[in-house]
N, C-alpha and C positions, 0 to 999 in steps of 0.2 A: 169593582174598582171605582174609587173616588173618581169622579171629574171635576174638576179647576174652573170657576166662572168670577167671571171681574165686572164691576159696572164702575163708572165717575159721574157721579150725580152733581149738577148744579143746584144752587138753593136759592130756590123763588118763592117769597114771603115767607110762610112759614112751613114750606113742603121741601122737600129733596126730590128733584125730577129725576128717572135716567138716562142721560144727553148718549153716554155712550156704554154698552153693557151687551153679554154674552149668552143672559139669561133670556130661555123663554119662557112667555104665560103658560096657565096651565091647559092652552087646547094652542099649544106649539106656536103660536107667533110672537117674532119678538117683544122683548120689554122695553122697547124704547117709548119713551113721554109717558112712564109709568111713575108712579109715587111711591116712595117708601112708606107703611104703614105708620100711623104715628103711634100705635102701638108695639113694633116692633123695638125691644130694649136697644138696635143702634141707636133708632132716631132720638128718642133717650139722650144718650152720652154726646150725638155730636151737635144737639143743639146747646148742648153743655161743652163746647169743643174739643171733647176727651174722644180719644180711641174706644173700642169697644172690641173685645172679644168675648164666642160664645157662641151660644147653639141658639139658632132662629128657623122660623118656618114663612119659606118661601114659595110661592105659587104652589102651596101644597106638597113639597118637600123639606124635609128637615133636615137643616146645612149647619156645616162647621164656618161661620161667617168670623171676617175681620172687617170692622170699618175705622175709618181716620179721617176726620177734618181736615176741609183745604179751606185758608186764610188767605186776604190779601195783607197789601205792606201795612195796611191799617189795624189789620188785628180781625177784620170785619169776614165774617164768617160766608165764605161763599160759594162751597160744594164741599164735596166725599170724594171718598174712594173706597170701596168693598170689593175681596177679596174672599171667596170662597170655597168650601170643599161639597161638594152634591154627593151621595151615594155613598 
């Protein structure tokens, strides 16, 4: 059975941190003030501030991920949000 994990990454300089998130590393401690991979196809699209759907590989699992850009009133790119399926 799938399980459901979510992170909201802020973006500090050219990294997406994750401030708040469900996922653990791979020897079980949380992922918090972890970076998205810059090779992972999200980080990709939402430095591009496009959505991204699609199968990525996280802390050594391979998930059915959603990620989406969060904007401020200025248009100025300044977190995510990831939504995904594990197992």
């Amino acid at each position: 059975m799938a399980k459901q994990e979510s992170t909201i990454f802020t973006y500090e300089g050219e990294d997406f941190i994750r401030t708040y998130t469900t996922l653990l590393t791979e020897d079980g401690k949380p992922a918090i003030n972890t970076k998205l991979d810059r090779d992972n196809p999200g980080y990709k699209a939402l430095i591009e501030k496009r959505s991204f759907s699609g199968q990525v590989s996280l802390f050594g699992k391979q998930c059915d991920a959603n990620y989406a850009p969060l904007t401020d009133d200025n248009g100025q790119l300044i977190g995510a949000l990831m939504v995904l399926l594990v197992g």
